[in-house]
Residue frames relative to the residue before (quaternion, step in Angstrom):
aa qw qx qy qz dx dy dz
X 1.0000 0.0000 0.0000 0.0000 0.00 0.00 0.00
X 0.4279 -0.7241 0.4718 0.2646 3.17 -0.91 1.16
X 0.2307 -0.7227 0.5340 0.3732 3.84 -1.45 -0.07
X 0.4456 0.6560 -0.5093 0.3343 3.83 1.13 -0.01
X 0.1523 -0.6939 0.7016 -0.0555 3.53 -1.41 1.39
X 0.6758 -0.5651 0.3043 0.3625 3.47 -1.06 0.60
X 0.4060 0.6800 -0.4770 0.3811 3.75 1.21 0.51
X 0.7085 0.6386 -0.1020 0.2825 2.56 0.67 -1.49
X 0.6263 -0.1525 -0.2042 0.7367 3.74 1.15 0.65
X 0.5222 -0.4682 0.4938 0.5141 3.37 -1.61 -0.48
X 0.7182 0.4596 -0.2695 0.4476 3.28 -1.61 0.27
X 0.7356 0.4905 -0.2904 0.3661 4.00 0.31 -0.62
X 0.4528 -0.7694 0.4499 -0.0268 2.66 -0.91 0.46
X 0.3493 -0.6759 0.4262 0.4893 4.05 -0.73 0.51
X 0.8151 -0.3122 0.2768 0.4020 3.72 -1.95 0.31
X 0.4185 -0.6561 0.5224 0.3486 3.80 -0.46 -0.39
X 0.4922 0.4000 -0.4170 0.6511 3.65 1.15 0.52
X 0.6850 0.4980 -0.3370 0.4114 3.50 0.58 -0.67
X 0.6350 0.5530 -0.2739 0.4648 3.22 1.12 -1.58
X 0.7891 0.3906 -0.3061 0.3620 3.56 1.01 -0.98
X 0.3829 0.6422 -0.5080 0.4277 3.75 1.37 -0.56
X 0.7186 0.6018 -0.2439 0.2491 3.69 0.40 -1.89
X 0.6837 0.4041 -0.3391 0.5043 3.41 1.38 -1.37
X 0.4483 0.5985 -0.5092 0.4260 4.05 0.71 -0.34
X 0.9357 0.3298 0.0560 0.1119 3.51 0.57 -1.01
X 0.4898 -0.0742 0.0532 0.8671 2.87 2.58 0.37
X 0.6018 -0.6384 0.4751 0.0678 2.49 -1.87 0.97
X 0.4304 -0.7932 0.4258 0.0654 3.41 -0.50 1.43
X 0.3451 -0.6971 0.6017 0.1812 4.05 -0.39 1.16
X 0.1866 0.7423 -0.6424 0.0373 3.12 -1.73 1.54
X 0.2746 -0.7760 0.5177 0.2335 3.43 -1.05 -0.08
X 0.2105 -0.7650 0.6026 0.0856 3.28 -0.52 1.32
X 0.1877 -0.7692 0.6063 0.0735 3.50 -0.98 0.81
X 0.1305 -0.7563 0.6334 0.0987 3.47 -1.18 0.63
X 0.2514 -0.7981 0.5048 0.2123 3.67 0.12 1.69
X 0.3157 0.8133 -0.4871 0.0404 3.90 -1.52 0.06
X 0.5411 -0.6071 0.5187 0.2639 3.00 -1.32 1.36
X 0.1434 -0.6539 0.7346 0.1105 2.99 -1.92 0.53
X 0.6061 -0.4860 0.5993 0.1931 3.33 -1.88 0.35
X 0.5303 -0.5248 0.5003 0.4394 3.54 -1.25 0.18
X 0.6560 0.2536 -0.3411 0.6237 4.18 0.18 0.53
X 0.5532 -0.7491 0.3454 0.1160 3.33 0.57 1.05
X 0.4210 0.7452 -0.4294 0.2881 3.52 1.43 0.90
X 0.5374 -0.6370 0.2930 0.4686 3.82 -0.21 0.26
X 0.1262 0.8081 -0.5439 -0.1876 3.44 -0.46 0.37
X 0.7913 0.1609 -0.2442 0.5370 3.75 0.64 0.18
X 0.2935 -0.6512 0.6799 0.1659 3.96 -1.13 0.52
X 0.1863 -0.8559 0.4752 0.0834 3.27 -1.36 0.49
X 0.0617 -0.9647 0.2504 -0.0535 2.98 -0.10 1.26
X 0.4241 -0.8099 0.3526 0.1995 3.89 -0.15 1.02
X 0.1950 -0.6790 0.6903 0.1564 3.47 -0.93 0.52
X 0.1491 0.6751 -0.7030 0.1671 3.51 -1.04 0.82
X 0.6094 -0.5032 0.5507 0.2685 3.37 -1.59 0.09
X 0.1867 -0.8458 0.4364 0.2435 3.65 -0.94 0.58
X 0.6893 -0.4495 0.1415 0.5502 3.82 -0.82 0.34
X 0.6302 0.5168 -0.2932 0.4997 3.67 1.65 -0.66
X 0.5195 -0.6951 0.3862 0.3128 3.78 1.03 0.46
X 0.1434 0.6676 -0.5618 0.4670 3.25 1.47 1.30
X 0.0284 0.5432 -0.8096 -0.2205 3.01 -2.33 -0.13
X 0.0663 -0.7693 0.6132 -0.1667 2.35 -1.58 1.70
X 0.3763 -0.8199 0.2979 0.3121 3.58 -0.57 -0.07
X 0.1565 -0.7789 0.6030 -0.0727 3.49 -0.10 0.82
X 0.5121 -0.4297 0.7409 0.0641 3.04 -2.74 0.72
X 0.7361 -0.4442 0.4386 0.2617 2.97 -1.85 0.74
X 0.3291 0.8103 -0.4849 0.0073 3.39 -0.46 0.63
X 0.1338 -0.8046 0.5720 -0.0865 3.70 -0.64 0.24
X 0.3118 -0.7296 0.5376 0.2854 3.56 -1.88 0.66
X 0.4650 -0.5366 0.5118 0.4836 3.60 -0.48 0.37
X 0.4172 -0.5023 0.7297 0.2030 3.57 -1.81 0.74
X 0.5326 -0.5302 0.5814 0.3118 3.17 -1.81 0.32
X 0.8153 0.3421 -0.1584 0.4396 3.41 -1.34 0.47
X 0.4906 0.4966 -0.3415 0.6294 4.13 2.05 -0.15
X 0.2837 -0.7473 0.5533 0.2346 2.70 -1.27 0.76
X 0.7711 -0.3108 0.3054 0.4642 4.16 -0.98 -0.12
X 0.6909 0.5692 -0.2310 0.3812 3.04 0.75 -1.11
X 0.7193 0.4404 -0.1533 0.5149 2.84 1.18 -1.83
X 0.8626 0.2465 -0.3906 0.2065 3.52 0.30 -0.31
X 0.7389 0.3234 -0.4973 0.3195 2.93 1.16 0.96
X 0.1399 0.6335 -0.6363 0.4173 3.08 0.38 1.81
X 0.6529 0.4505 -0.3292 0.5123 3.74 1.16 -1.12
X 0.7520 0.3312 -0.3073 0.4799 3.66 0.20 -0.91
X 0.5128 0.5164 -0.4844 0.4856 3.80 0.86 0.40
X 0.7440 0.4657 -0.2693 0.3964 3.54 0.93 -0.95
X 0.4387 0.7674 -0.2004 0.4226 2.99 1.83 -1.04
X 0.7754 0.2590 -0.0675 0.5720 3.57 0.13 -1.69
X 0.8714 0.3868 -0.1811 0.2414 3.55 0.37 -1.07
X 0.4619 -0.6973 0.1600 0.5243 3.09 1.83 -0.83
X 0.6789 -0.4898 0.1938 0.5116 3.77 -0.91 0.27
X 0.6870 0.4298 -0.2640 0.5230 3.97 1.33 -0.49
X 0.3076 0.7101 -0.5974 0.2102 3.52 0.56 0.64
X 0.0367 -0.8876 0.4572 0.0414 3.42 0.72 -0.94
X 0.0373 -0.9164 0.3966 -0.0379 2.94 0.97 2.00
X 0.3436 -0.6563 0.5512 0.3839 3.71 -0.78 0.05
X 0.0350 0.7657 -0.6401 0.0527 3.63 -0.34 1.15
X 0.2150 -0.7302 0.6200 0.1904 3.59 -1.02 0.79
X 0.7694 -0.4843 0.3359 0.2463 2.43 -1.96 1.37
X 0.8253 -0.1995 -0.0540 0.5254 3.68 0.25 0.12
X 0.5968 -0.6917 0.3719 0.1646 3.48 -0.22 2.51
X 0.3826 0.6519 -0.6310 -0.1747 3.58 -0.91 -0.31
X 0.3897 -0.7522 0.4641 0.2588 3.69 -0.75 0.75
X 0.7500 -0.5757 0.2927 0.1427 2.89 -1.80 1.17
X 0.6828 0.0522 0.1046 0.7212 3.22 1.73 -1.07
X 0.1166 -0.7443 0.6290 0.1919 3.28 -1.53 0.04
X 0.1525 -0.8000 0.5731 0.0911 3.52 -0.82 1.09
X 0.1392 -0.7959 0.5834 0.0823 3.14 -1.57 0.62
X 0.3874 -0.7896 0.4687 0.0818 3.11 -0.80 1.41
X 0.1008 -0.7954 0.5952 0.0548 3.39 -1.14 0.36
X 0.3234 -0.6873 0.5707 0.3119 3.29 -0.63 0.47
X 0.6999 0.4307 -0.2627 0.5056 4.14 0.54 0.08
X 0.3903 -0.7815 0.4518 0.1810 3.09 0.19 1.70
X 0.8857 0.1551 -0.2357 0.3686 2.99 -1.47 1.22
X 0.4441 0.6188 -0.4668 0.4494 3.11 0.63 0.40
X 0.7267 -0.2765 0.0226 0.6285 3.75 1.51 0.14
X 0.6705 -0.6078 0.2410 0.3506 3.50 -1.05 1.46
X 0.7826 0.1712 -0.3446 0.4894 3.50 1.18 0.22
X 0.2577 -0.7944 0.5499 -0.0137 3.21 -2.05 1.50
X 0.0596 -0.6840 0.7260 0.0383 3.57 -1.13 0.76
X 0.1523 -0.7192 0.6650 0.1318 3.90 -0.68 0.64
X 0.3985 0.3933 -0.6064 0.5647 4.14 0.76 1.07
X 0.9728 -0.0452 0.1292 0.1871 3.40 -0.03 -0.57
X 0.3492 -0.5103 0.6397 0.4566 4.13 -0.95 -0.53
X 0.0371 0.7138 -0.6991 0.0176 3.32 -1.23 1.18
X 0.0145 -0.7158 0.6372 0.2853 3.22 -1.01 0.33
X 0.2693 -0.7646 0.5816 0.0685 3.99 -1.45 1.23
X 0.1922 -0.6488 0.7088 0.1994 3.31 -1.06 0.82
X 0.5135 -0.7104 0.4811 0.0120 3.24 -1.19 1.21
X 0.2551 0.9228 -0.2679 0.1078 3.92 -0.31 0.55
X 0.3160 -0.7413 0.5507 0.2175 3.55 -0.03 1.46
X 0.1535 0.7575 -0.6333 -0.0407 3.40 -1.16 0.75
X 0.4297 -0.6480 0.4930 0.3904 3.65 -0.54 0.85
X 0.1948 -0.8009 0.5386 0.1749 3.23 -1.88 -0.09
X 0.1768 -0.7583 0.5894 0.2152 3.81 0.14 1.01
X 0.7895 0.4855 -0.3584 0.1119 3.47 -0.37 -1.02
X 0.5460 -0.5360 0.3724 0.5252 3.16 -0.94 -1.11
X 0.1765 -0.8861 0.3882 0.1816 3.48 -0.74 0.91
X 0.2137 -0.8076 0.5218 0.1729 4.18 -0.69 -0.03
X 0.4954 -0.4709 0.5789 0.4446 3.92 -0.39 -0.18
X 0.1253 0.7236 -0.6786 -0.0133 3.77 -0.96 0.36
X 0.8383 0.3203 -0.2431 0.3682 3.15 -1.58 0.29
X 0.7741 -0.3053 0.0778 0.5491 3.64 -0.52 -1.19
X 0.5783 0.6122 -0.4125 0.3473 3.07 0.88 -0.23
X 0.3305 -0.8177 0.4701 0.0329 3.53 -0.90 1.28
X 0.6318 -0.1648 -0.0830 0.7528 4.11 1.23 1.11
X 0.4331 -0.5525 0.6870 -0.1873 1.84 -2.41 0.95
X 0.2864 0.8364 -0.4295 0.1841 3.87 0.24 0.91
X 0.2775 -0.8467 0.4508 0.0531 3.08 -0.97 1.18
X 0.4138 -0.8168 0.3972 -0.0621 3.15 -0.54 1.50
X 0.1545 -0.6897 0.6963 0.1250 3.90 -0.03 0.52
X 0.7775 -0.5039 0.3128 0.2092 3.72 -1.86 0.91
X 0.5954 0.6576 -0.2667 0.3767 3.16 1.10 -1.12
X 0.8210 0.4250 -0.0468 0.3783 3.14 0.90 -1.76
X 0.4877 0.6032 -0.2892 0.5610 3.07 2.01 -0.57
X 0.7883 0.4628 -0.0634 0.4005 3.89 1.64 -0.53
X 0.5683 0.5038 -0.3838 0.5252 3.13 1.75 -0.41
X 0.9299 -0.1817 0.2532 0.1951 3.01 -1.74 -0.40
X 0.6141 0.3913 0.0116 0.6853 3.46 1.35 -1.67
X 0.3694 0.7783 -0.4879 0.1406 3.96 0.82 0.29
X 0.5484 -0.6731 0.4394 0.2305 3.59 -0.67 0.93
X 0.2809 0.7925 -0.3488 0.4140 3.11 1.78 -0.07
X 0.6580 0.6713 -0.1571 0.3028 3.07 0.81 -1.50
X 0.8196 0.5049 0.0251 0.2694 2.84 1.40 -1.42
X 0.4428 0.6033 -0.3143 0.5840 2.94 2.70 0.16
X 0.2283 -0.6989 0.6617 0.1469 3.40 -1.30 0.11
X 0.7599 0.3399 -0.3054 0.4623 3.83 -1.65 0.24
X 0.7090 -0.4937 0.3915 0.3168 4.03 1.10 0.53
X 0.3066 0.6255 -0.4735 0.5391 3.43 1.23 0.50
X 0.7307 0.3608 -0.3922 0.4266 3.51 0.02 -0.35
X 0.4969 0.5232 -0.2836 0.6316 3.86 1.59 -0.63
X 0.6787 0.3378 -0.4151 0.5029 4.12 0.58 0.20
X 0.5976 0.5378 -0.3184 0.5023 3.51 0.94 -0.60
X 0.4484 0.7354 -0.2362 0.4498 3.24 1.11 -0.67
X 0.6962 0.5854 0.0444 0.4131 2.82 0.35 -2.67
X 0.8633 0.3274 0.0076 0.3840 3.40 0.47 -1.14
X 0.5223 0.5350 -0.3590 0.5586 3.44 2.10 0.39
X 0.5756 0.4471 -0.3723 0.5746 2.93 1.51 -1.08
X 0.5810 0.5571 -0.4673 0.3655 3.61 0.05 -1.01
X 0.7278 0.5784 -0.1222 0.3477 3.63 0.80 -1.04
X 0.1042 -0.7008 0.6068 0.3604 3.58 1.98 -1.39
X 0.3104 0.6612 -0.5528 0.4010 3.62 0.03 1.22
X 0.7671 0.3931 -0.0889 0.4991 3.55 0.62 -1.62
């Protein structure tokens, strides 16, 4: 058993036996992001949305999401898991001090609330962040596709296509927005 804890450089992280003992045993801080374009009057016109594989060897589509490190602040970590998923030129618009739109809480025991992770109890702050830059799929995640409101609403919505209640944050965050 290792003794190295996320203090212990920047950026690291606990072992992955550790990381997994930890989710068995308390609930684990994240930030879900909801990426999106605005218009010149600053209304949403397009969500972004990832395609990635899921832990069940699904593809599915999903938002920026991430645990907060010890010692990071909100802000900062989701600037990282923006840069992370989206790439180093996204050039989110994070405000100077974040507060989220919604909080979700995960369970690992379906139903117990509309949103589900079977690793664990998470609890997510939730966040609309615009995007200026340019953006790319990074890491695992295997596209990147921007969406405009409508389509995120009709019938044939990619919505469809997320799993654990992610599609209920996207949701969350049009309305949050006076989009939906």
């Amino acid at each position: 058993m290792s003794s190295r804890t996320a203090v212990d450089s920047e950026g690291s992280w606990f072992d992955p036996e550790r990381v997994s003992d930890l989710r068995r045993q308390l609930p684990i801080t994240y930030v879900d992001v909801v990426p999106v374009r605005t218009d010149v009057d600053g209304a949403v016109a397009e969500v972004g949305l990832l395609l990635r594989a899921s832990g069940a060897g699904q593809i599915v589509r999903a938002i920026v999401s991430g645990r907060v490190l010890i010692h990071e602040t909100l802000r900062e970590a989701i600037a990282r898991h923006v840069e992370k998923d989206l790439g180093p030129m996204a050039m989110p618009r994070v405000p100077v001090s974040p507060v989220p739109f919604t909080v979700a809480e995960y369970f690992p025991t379906p139903g117990v609330s509309p949103f589900h992770d079977p690793r664990q109890h998470a609890i997510s702050l939730a966040y609309v962040v615009p995007i200026d830059g340019e953006t790319a799929p990074q890491e695992d995640a295997l596209e990147l596709s921007w969406f405009g409101v409508d389509e995120l609403l009709g019938d044939s919505s990619p919505l469809h296509e997320m799993d654990g209640g992610r599609d209920l944050l996207v949701r969350r965050a049009l309305a949050y927005m006076g989009a939906a």
